[in-house]
LUMVOPA-983696 format. One record per atom (N, C-alpha, C): z, x, y. Coordinates in steps of 0.1 Angstrom, whole numbers, padded with zeros to 4 digits, always signed. Each point is the difference from the previous one (the first is absolute). Example, Ala and Ser with C-alpha at 12.3 -4.5 7.8 and 13.67 -1.06 7.14 Angstrom:
REM LUMVOPA-983696
+0078+0132-0057+0000-0009+0012+0000+0009+0012-0007-0004+0011+0000+0009+0011+0008-0008+0011
This chain:
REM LUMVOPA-983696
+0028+0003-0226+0010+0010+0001+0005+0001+0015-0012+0000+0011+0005+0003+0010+0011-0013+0006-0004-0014-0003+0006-0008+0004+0015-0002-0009+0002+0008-0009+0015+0001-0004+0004+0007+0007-0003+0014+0004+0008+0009+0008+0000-0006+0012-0009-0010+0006+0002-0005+0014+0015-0007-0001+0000-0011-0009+0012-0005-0003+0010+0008+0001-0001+0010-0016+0010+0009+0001+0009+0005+0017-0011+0004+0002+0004+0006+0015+0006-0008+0013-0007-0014+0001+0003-0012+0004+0021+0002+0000+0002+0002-0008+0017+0000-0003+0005+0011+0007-0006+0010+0005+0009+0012+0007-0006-0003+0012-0008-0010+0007-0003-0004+0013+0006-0009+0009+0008-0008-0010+0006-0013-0001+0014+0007+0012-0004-0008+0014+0013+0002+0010+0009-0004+0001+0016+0007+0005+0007-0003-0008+0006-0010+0004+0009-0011+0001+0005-0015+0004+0002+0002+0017+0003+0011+0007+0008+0000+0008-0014+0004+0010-0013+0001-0003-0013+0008+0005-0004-0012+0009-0007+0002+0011-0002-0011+0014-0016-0007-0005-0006+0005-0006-0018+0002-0003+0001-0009-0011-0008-0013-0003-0003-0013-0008+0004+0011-0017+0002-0005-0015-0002+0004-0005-0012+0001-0001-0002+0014-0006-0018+0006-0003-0001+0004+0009+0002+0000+0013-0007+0009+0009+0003+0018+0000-0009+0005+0007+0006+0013-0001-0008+0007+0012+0004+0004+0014-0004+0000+0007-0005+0020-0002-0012+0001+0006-0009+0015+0003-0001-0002+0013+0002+0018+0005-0005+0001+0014-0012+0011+0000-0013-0006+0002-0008+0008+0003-0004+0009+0012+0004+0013+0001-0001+0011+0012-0014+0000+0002-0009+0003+0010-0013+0001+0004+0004+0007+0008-0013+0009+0005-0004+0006+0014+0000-0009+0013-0003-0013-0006+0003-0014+0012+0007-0006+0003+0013+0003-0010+0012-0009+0002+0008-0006-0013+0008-0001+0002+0010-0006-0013-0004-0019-0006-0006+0002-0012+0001-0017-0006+0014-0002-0009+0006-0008+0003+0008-0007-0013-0004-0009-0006+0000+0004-0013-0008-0015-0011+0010+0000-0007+0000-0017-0007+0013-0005-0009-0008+0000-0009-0003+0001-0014-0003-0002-0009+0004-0009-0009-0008-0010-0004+0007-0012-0011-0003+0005-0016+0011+0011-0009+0004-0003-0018-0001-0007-0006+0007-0013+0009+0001-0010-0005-0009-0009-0005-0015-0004+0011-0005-0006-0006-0016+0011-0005-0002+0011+0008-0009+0006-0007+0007+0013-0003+0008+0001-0014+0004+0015-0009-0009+0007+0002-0013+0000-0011-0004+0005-0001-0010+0012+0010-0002-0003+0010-0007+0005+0013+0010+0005+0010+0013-0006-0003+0009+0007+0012+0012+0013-0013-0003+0002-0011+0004+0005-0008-0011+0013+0006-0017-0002-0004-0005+0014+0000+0000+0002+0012-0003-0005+0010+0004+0002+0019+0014+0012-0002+0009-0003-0004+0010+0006+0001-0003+0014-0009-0001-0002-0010-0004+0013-0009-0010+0011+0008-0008-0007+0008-0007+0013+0012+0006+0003+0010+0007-0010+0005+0010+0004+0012+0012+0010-0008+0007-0002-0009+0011+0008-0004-0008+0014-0009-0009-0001+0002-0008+0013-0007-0002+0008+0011-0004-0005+0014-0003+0005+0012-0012+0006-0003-0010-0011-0001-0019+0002+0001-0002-0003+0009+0009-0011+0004-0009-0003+0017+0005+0008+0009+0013+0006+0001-0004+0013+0007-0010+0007+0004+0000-0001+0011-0016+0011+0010-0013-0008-0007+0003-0018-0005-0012-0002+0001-0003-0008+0015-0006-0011-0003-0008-0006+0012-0002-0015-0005-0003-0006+0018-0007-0010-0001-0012+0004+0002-0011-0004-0006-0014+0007+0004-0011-0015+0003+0006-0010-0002-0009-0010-0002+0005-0008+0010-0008-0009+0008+0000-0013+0012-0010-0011-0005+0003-0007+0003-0013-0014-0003+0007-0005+0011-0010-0005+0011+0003-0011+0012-0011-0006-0003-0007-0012+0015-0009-0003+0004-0011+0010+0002-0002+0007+0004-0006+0010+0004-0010+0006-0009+0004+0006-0011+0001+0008-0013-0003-0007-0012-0005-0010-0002-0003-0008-0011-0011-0009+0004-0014+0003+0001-0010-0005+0003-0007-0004-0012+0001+0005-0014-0008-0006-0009+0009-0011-0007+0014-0003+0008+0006-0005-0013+0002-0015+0007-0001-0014-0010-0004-0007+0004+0018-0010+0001+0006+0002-0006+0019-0002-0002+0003+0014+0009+0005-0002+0015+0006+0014+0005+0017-0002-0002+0008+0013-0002+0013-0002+0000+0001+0012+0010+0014+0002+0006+0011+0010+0001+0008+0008-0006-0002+0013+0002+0012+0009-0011-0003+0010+0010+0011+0013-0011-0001+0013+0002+0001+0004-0017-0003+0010-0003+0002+0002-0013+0002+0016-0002+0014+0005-0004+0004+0011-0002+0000+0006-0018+0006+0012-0002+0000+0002-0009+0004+0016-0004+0004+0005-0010+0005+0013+0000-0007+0013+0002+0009+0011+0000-0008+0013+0007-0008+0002-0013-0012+0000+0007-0014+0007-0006-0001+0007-0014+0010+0008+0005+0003+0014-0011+0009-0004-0011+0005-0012-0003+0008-0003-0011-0009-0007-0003+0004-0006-0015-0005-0008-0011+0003-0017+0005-0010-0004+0010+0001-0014+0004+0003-0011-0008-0004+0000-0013+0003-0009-0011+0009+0007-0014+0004+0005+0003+0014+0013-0007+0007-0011-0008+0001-0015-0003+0008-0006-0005-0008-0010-0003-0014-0003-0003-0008-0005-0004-0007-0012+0005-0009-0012+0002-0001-0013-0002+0013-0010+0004+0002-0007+0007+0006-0015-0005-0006-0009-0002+0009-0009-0009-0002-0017-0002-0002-0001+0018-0008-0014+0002+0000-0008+0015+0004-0008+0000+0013+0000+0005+0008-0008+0005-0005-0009+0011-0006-0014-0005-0006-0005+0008+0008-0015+0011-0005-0003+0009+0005-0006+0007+0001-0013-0005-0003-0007-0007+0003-0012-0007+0015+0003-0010-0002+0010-0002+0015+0002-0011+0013+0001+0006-0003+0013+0011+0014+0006+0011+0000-0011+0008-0007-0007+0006+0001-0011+0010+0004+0006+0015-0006+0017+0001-0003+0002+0012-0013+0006+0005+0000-0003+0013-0018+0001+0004-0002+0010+0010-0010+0001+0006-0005+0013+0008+0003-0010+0015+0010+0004+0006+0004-0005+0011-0003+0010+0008+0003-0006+0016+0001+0016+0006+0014+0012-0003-0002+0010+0002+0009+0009-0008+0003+0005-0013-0010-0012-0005+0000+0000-0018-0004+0015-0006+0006+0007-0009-0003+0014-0004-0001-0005-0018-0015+0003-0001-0003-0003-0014-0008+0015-0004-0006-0004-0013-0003+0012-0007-0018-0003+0003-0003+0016-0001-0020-0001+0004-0001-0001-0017-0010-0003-0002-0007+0005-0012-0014-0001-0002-0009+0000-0010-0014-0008-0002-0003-0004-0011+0000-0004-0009+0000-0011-0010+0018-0003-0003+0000-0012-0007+0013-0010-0004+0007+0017-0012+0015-0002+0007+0007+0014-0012-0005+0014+0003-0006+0002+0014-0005+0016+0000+0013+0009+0012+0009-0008+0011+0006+0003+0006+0009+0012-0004+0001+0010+0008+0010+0015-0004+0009-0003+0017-0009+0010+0006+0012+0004+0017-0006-0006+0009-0011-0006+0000-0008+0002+0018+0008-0013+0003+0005-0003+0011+0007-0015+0005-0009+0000+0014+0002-0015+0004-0002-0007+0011+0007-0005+0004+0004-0001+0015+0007-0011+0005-0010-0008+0016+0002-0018-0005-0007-0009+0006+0004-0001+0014-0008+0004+0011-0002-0005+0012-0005-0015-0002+0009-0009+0009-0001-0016+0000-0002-0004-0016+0004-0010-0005-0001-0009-0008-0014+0001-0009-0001+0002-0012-0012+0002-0007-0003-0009-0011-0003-0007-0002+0002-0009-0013-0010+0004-0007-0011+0006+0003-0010+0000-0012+0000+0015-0009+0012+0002+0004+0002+0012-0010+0011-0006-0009+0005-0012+0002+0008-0007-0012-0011+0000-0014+0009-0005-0010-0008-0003-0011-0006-0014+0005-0013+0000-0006-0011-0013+0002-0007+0007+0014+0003+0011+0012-0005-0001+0007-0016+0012-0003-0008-0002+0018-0011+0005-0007-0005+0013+0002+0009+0009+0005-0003+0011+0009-0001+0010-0012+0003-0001-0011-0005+0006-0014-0004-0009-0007-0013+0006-0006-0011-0016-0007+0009-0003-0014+0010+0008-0007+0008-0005-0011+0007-0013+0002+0002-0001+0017+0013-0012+0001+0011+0003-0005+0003+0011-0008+0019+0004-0001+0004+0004+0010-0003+0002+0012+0011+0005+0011+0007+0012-0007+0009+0003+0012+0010+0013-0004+0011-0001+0000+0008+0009-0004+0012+0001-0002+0012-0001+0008+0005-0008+0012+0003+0001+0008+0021+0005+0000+0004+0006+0002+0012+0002-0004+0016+0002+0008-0008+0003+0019+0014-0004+0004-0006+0000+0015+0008+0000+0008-0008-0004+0015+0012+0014+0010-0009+0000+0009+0004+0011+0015+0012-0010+0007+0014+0003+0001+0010-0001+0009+0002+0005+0007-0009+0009+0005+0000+0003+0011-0010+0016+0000-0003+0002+0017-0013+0008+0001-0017-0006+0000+0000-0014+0002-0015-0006-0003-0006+0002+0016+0003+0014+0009-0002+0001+0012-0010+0012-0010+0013+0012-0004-0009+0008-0006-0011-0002-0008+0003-0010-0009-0008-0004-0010-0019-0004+0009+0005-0008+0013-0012-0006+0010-0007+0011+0006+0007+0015+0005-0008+0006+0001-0006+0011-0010+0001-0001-0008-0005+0008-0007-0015-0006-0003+0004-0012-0005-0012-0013-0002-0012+0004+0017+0009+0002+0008-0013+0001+0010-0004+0016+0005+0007+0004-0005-0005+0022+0002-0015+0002-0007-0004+0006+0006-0013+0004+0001-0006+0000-0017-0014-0002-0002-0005-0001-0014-0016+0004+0000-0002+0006-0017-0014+0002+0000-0002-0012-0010-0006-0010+0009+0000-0014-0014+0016-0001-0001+0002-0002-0013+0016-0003-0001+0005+0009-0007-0001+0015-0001+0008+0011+0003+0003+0006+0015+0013-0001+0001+0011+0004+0007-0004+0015+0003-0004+0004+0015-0005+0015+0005+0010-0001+0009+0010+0008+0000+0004+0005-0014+0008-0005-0010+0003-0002-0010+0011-0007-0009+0013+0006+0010+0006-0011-0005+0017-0002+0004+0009+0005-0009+0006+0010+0003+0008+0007-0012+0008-0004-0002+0008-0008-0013+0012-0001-0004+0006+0012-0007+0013-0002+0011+0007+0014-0002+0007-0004-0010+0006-0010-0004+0010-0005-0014+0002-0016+0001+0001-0002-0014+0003-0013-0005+0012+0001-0008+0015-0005+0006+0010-0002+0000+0009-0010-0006+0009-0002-0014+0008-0014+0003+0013+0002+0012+0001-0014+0007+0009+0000+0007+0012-0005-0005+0012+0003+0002+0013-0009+0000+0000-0010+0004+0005-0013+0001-0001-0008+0008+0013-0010-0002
């Protein structure tokens, strides 16, 4: 059901001939307490994940939420595959998964990967993903599907990359942490679509 209404909705996202941004993209600007990110978003090849991405942004959950999460070098001593991120997600006080589960949209299908900038979806088992997102400091391949940084080997959902702001995105990644929560979380003031 959900992936008909993705479709369905897929049709009222569709930019119009005269629009500067690839077909399928759809660019967000994410406001923080650290600085402005712009991310493009790819419809086109992952619907389904840039469909509910949007459904929390145009609901305005992530409002007054946060980044609360860092993984560097530093911060990851039991783990034997280390990556880079930040991983944000909506205010506290709303209903984080308010729109349920998705399918995983996996990296073998979309045929895009966790690059630097890459903004995909968190989840913990294959189809559990609702709001919390990540986006990749440097190049990450083992959060593709087949990779090993989750012992399933599906990777995640990866769905559109930072055009700009991966300054802000860098320090947040290095602001202070207990382990890899963020003391204090980074407040996102709103998650926006832009014109473009």
């Amino acid at each position: 059901m959900r992936t008909l209404l993705a479709v369905a909705f897929l049709a009222l996202l569709a930019p119009p001939a005269h629009a500067q941004t690839p077909l399928g993209a759809i660019t967000v600007r994410i406001e923080t307490t650290a600085g402005s990110i712009l991310v493009t978003l790819d419809s086109a090849r992952a619907p389904i994940t840039t469909v509910n991405f949007l459904e929390y942004v145009d609901g305005g959950y992530y409002t007054n939420g946060s980044f609360f999460r860092t993984v560097r070098a530093d911060n990851q001593p039991r783990d034997s595959v280390k990556i880079g991120v930040i991983q944000g997600g909506p205010d506290t006080t709303k209903n984080g998964d308010a729109f349920g589960p998705i399918p995983l949209e996996r990296t073998t299908a979309t045929g895009l990967h966790h690059l630097d900038g890459t903004i995909s979806m968190a989840r913990d088992g294959p189809n559990t993903a609702t709001s919390s997102f990540f986006i990749c400091i440097g190049d990450q391949p083992s959060l593709d599907f087949g990779g090993h940084r989750n012992l399933d080997g599906q990777g995640f959902a990866a769905f559109g990359r930072v055009i700009q702001g991966m300054d802000v995105v860098r320090r947040i990644q290095a602001d202070p942490a207990d382990g890899q929560r963020l003391t204090p979380p980074v407040t996102i003031l709103s998650i926006e679509r832009v014109a473009r």
